[in-house]
N, C-alpha and C positions, 0 to 999 in steps of 0.2 A: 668602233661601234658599227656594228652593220643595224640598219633600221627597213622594215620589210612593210610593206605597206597590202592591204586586201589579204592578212595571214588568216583570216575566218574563210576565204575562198579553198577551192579544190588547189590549185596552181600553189600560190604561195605560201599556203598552208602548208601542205607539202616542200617545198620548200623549205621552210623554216623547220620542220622536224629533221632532213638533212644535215643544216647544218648543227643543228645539236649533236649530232652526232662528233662535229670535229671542232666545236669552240665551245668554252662555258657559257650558261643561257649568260650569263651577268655581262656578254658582250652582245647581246642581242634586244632590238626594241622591234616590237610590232606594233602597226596603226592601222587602226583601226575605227570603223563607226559606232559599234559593239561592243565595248570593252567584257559585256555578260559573254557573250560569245566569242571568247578570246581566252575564260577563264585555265581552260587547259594549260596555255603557257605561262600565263603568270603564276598557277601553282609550279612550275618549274622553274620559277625563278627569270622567266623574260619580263623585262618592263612592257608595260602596255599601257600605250597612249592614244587617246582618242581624239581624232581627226576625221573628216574628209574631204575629197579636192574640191568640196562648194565653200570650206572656211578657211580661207588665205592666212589668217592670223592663225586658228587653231592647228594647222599643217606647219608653220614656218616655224613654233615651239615643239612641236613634237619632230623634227626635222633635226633639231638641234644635235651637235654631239653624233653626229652622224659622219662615218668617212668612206661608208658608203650605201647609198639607198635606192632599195630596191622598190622601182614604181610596178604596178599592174595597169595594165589599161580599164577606162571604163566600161563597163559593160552593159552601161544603163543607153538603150538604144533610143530614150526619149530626150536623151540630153545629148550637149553639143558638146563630146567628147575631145575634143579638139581645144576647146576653151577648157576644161578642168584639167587636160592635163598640162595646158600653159600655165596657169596656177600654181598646178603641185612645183611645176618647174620653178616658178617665182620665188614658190617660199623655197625650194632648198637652195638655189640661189642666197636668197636674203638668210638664210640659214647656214649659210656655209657649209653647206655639202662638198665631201670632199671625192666622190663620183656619184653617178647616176644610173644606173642599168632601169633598162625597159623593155615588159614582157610586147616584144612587137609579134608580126606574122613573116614567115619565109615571104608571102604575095606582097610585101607592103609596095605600091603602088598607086600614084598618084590618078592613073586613067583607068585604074581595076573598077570590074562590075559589081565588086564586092565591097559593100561597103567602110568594114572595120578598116580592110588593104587599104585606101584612102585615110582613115585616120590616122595607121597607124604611118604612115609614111608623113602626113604633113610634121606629126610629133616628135619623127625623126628628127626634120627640119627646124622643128621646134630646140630642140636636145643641140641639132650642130650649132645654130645662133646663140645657145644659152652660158657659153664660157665656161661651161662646168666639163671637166673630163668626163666621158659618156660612152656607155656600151647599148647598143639594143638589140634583144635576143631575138632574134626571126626565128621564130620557132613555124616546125614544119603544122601543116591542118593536124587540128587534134585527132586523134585515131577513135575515138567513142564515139564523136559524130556521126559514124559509120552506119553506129544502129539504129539511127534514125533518115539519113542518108540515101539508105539502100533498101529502106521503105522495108516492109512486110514479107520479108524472102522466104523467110521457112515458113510461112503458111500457103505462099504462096510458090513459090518456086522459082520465081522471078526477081531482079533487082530492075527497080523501073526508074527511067532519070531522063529530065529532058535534053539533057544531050552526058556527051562525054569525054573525060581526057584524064591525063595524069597526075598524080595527088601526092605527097611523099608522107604518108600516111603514121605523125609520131605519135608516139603512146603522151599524152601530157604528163604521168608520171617520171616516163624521163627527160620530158625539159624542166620539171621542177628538179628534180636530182641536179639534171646541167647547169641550171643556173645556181643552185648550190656551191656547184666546182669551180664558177666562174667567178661567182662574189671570194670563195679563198684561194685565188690565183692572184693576186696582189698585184693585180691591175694590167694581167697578160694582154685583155683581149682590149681593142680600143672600136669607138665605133661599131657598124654593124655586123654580128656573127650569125651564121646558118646552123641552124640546130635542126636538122631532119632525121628520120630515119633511112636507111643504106637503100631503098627502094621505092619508086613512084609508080605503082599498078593504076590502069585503068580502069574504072567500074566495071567492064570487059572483064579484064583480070581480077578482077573482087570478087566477081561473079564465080571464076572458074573455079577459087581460093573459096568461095563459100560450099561448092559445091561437093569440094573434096571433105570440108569439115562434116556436113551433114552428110555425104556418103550418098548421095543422091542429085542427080542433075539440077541445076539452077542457073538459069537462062538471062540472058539481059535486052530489053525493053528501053531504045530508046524514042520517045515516042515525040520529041518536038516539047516545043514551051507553050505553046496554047495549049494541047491537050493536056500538058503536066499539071499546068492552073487551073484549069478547070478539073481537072480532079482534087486537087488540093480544094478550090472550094468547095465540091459538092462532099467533100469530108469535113467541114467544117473548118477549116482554115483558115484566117482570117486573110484578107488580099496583101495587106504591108507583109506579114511574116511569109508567107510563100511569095510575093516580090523578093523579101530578102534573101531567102532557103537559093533564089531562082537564080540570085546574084552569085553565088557559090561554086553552079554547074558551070554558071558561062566562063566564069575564072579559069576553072578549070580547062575547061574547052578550048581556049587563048591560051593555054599551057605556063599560069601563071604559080603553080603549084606544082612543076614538075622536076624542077633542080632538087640533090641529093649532094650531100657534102661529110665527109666522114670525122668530122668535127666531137658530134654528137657521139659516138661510138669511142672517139679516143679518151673524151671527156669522162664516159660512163667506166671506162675498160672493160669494156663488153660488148656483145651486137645491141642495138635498140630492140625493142619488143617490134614485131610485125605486124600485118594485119592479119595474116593468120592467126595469131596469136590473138586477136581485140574478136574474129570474128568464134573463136572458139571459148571465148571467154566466158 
């Protein structure tokens, strides 16, 4: 039984449509907070169990009968993500899970300016102490971030960022495909795997790549982290979430986002999507 946990999100929802494709739903459980919004798979036949990583008992029975469960990170940036995913660890522990995969980031990093890289790395830590056989997907920065990322280009003709560096820019559709390949690889991968795209452009390079799609020059603007802030406020921006957005560029910048591993690609049998490809989309 593989059991998918955030299958109502963009990532593992996708995901889980993947693997339908290569096992009967009747091996498939998805958990979920929602079960209404879940209803898609259970008219095909996936179980669907309602859980989440703040009910330790309700997770360790929906866990059950699992030989291997696919965790997502938290995404709730008010909670202490680091404690729910010890949790979910608990219960598939007390559940007998028979491995563990977890959607992590390429950055995961204990001294990143980024905050999720920090959780996702102590969770790693979490996963190696947990006894449980475990894979965690590093998957590359999502590529759709882009369009909000690279601010306002086509109205303006500029990409504006407070600083810059290299990004390996993956389409999230195909780390959900990848991790598809990974959960029916019958326990190839162990530990952590790099899921990137074949290339890490600099906003620099983004820029050039936007310029070509729109056919028309588009410049880059790097203008420092005070003036970026205080534009972000005077748009209404709240200071935590451009603190956080701001936490991203410096990663960057420290070139914690810039390794590229052909993993992804062998996985897909294919090139990964580009960012050509995200900014023409």
């Amino acid at each position: 039984m593989i059991t998918v946990t955030g299958a109502t999100g963009a990532l593992n929802g996708a995901t889980v449509d993947h693997l339908l494709q290569h096992v009967p739903a009747s091996e498939l459980t998805v958990v979920v907070r929602d079960p209404a919004r879940a209803q898609r798979f259970a008219d095909l036949g996936v179980a669907v169990r309602r859980a989440g990583y703040d009910d330790p008992a309700a997770m360790r029975a929906a866990f059950e009968g699992a030989d291997q469960l696919l965790l997502v990170s938290s995404n709730d940036r008010g909670a202490d993500a680091v404690a729910l995913h010890r949790s979910a660890l608990d219960a598939a522990v007390g559940a007998g899970v028979g491995r563990v995969l977890y959607t992590s980031h390429q950055g995961a990093h204990a001294d990143s300016p980024f905050a999720p890289a920090r959780v996702h790395r102590a969770t790693e830590d979490l996963l190696a102490a947990s006894g449980l056989p475990w894979t965690s997907l590093r998957n590359g920065f999502y590529a759709h971030s882009l369009d909000w990322l690279t601010g306002p280009w086509r109205e303006t003709g500029v990409v504006t960022v407070p600083a810059d560096g290299p990004v390996s820019w993956t389409a999230r559709e195909d780390a959900a495909e990848a991790a598809a390949a990974v959960l029916l690889s019958a326990g190839r991968f162990d530990g952590p795997v790099t899921l990137t795209a074949t290339a890490a452009p600099t906003f620099a390079e983004v820029a050039d790549q936007a310029a070509e799609v729109a056919g028309r020059p588009v410049g880059l603007a790097v203008v420092g982290e005070e003036a970026w802030l205080d534009a972000q406020r005077a748009a209404g921006q709240p200071d935590p979430v451009a603190q956080f957005t701001l936490g991203i560029y410096r990663a960057a910048a420290q070139g914690l986002f810039t390794g590229t591993d052909p993993l992804l690609a062998e996985l897909l049998g294919r090139e990964p999507r580009t960012v050509r490809d995200q900014l023409a989309g």
